[in-house]
C-alpha positions in Angstrom: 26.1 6.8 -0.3 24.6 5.2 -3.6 21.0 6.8 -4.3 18.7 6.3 -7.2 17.8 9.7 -8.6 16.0 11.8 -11.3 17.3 14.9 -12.3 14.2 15.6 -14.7 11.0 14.4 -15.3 10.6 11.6 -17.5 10.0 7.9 -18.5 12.0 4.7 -16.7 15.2 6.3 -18.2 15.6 9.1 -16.4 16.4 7.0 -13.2 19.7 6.7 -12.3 22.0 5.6 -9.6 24.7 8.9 -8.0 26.9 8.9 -5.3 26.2 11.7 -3.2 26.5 12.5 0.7 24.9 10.6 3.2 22.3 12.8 4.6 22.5 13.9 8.2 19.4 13.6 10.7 17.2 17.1 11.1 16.4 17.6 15.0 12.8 15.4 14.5 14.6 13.0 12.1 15.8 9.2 12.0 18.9 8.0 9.9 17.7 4.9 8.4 20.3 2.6 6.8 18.0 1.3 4.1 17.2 -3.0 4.6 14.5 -2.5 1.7 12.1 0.1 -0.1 8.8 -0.8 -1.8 7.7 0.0 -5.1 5.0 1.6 -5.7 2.9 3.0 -8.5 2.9 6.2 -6.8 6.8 6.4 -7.1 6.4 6.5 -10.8 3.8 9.3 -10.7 6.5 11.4 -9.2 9.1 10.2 -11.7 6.6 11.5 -14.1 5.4 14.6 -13.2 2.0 14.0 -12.5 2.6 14.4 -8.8 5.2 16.9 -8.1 8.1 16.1 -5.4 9.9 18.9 -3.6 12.8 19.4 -5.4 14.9 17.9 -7.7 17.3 16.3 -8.2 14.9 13.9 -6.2 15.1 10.2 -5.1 12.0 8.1 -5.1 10.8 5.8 -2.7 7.7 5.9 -0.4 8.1 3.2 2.1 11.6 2.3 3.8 12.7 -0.3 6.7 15.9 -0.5 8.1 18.1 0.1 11.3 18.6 3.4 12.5 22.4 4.5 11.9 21.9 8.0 14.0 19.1 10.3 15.1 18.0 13.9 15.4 18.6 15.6 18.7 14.4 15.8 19.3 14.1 12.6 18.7 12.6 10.5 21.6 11.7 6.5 21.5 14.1 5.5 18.8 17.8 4.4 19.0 20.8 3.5 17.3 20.3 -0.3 16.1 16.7 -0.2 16.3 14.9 -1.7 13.5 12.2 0.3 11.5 9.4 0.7 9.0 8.6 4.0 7.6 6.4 5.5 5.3 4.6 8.6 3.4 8.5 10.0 2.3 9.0 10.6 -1.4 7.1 13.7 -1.9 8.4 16.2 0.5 11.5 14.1 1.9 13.5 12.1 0.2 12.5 8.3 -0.7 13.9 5.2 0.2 15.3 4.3 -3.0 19.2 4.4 -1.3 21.9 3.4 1.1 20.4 5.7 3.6 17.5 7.9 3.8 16.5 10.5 6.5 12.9 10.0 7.9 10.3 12.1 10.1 9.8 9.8 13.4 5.9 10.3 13.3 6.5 8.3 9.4 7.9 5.6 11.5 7.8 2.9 13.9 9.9 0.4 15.4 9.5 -3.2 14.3 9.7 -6.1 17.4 12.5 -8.3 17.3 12.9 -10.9 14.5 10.4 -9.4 11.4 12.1 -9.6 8.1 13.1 -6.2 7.2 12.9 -6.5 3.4 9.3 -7.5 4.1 8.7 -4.7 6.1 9.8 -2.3 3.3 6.8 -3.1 1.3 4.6 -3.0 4.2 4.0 0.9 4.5 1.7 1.9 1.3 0.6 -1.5 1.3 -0.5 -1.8 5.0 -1.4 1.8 6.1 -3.7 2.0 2.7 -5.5 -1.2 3.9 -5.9 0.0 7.5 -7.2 3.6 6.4 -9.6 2.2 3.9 -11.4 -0.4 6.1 -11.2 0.9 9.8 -10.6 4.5 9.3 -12.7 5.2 6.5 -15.0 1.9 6.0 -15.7 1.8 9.9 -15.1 -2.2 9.2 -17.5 -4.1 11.7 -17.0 -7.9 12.8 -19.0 -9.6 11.0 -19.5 -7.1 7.9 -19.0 -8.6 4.4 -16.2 -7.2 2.6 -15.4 -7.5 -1.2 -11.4 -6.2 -1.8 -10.5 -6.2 -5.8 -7.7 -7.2 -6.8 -6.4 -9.5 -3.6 -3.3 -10.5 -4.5 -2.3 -6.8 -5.1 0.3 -5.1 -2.4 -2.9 -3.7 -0.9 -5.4 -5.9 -1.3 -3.5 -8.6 0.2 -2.9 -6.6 3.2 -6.3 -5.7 3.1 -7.2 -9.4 3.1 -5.8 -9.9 6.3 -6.6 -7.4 8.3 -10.4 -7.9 7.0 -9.9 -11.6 8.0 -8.6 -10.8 11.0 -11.4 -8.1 12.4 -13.8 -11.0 12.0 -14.9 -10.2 8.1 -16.8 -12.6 6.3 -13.9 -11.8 2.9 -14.5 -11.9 -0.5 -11.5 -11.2 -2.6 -10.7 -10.9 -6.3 -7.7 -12.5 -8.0 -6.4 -14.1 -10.7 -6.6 -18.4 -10.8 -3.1 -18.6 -10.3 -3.4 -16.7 -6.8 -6.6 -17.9 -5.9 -4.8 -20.4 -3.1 -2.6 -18.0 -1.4 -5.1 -15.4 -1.2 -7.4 -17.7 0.8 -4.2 -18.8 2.9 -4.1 -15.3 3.7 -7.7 -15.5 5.1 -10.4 -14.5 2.1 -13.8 -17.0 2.6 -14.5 -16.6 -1.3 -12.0 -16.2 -3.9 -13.4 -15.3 -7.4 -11.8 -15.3 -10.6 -12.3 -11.5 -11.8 -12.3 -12.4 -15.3 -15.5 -14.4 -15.0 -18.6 -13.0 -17.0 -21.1 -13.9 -13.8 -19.1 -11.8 -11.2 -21.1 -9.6 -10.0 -23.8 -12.6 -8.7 -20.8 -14.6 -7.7 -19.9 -12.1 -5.6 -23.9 -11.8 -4.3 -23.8 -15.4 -4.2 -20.5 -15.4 -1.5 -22.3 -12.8 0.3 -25.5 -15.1 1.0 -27.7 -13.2 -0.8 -27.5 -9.8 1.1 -25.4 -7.9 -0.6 -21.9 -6.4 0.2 -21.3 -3.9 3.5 -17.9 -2.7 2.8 -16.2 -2.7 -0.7 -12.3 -1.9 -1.2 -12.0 -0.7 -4.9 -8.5 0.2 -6.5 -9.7 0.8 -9.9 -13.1 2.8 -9.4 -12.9 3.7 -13.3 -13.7 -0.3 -13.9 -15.4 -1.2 -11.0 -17.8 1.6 -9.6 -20.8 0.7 -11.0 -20.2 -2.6 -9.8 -19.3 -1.7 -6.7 -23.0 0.0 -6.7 -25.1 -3.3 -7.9 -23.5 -5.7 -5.3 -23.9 -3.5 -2.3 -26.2 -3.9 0.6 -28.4 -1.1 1.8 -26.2 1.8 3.6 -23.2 -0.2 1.9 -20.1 1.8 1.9 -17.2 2.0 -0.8 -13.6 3.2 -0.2 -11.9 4.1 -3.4 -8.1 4.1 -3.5 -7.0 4.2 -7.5 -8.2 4.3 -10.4 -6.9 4.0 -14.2 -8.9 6.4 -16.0 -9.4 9.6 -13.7 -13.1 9.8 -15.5 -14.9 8.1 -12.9 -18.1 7.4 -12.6 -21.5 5.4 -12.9 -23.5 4.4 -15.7 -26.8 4.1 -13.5 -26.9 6.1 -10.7 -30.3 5.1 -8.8 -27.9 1.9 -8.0 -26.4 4.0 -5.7 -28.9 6.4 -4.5 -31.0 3.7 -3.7 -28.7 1.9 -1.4 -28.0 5.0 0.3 -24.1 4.3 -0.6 -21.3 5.9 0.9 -18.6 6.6 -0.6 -15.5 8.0 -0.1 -12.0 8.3 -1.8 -8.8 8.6 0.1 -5.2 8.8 -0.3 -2.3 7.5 2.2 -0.8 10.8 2.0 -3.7 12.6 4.1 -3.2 10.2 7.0 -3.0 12.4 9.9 -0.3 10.6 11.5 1.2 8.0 9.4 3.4 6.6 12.6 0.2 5.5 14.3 -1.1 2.8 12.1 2.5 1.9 11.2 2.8 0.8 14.8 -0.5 -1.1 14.8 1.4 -3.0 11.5 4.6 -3.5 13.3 2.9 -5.2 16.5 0.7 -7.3 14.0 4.1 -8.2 12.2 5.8 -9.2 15.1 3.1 -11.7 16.3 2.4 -13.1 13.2 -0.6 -11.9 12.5 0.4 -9.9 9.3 2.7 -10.5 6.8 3.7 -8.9 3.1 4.6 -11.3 0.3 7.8 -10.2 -1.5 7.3 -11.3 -5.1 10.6 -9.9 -6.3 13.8 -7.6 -5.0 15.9 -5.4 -7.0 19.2 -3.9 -6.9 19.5 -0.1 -6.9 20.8 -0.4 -10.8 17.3 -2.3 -11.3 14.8 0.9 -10.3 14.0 1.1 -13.7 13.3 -1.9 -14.0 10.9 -2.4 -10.9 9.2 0.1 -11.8 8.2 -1.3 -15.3 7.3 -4.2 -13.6 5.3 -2.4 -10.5 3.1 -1.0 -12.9 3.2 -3.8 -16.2 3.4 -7.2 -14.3 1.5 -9.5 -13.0 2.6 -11.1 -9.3 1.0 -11.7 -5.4 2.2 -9.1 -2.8 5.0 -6.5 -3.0 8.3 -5.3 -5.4 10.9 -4.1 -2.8 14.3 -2.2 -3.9 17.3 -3.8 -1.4 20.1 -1.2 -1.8 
């Protein structure tokens, strides 16, 4: 099979497409026969080496959808021709950034008839990131106010709809251009976050009380603020950051709210298969969609991953092998 590799780490150039065997299925494993993978800035963190894989030469690639080509002997509940979405590979399996890739069944689930499959591979970070911030870790309530930054990003847009559809009153953060398909996908307020007033807009949107449950993706801009639109017992969920010195100017912001906060990462999802499955029903009904903004060829990793982390665009890169 054709695989996009790094045999060292490096910048964009180290990426480069082998032909190497087609892995075979360990007992608890599913051969995927990769539809699509989604790029992620996490991929390039292991291309760099500020998150180490385990081993190289490795091939990137955290989410994957496909149909399954074989399976492990363990394996119950999946078949041959089944279609899939996958996540939380690329660190200590191989990504999805090939023809095929070998995946763990409790990092996947099986999609319902008729979802686009290069949709569904940038649905895993994207999705499962959204659902652990707002009902596993923000406790989201119907009616609660949510603020999500940045809402036409991969996550926030998933985050948009499942706040939206839990019965959030959902204020979002874009840029103008995206401020009409962000509130498609089910925002109430849209705000430009460029605007010099934003943090009483966003009081403003929330009728005057303040924000319950904030999903911040770059807590190195946006803590503070995070702090100063909050309600009392408000609650942040932090999920990147640009600057790894976080922190707050004022802290009696937060102390006098009584603000939770907590900071997560996809990868400590105790069973990644479980929301994935809550995703795929969504998907199948209609109720949850990713935006593909752009698709690349395996000879255009490097490329995608320039733009993943460079570009401006609504909704997800994908790689389609």
């Amino acid at each position: 099979m054709r695989a996009v590799r790094f045999h060292e780490h490096g910048g964009r150039d180290v990426l480069q497409v082998d032909d190497i065997d087609t892995p075979e299925p360990a007992a608890d494993e599913v051969l995927v026969e990769v539809a699509a993978a989604g790029v992620n800035p996490v991929d390039t963190y292991f291309r760099e080496g500020s998150y180490q894989p385990f081993a190289m030469p490795m091939i990137p690639g955290v989410d994957v959808a496909g149909e399954v080509a074989a399976v492990g002997a363990d394996v119950t509940g999946f078949e041959e021709g089944d279609a899939v979405v996958g996540t939380g590979i690329g660190k200590d399996h191989y990504g999805g950034y090939a023809e095929f890739a070998a995946v763990p069944t409790d990092r996947l689930a099986v999609l319902p008839e008729g979802v686009d499959l290069v949709a569904a591979g940038g649905a895993g970070v994207a999705g499962v990131t959204a659902w652990r911030a707002l009902v596993d870790h923000g406790e989201m309530q119907l009616g609660d106010t949510v603020l999500i930054h940045g809402g036409s990003g991969g996550v926030g847009h998933a985050a948009v709809q499942l706040a939206a559809a839990a019965g959030a009153h959902v204020i979002a953060t874009a840029a103008p251009e995206y401020h009409d398909r962000v509130s498609e996908l089910g925002a109430d307020v849209v705000l430009d976050y460029d605007r010099d007033d934003l943090a009483d807009a966003v009081v403003d949107a929330a009728k005057g009380d303040g924000v319950d449950l904030t999903l911040d993706h770059r807590l190195d801009d946006y803590l503070q603020f995070d702090a100063d639109v909050a309600t009392t017992g408000g609650r942040v969920v932090g999920i990147g950051e640009n600057d790894p010195q976080v922190g707050f100017d004022l802290s009696s912001s937060a102390r006098g709210k009584d603000l939770q906060i907590t900071m997560m990462s996809m990868f400590n999802t105790p069973e990644l298969a479980a929301p994935l499955r809550e995703l795929a029903g969504q998907m199948g009904a209609d109720e949850f969609e990713i935006d593909v903004a752009r698709t690349y060829g395996l000879d255009e990793a490097a490329e995608a991953q320039r733009a993943v982390m460079e570009d401006s665009f609504l909704g997800k890169l994908v790689i389609t092998p």
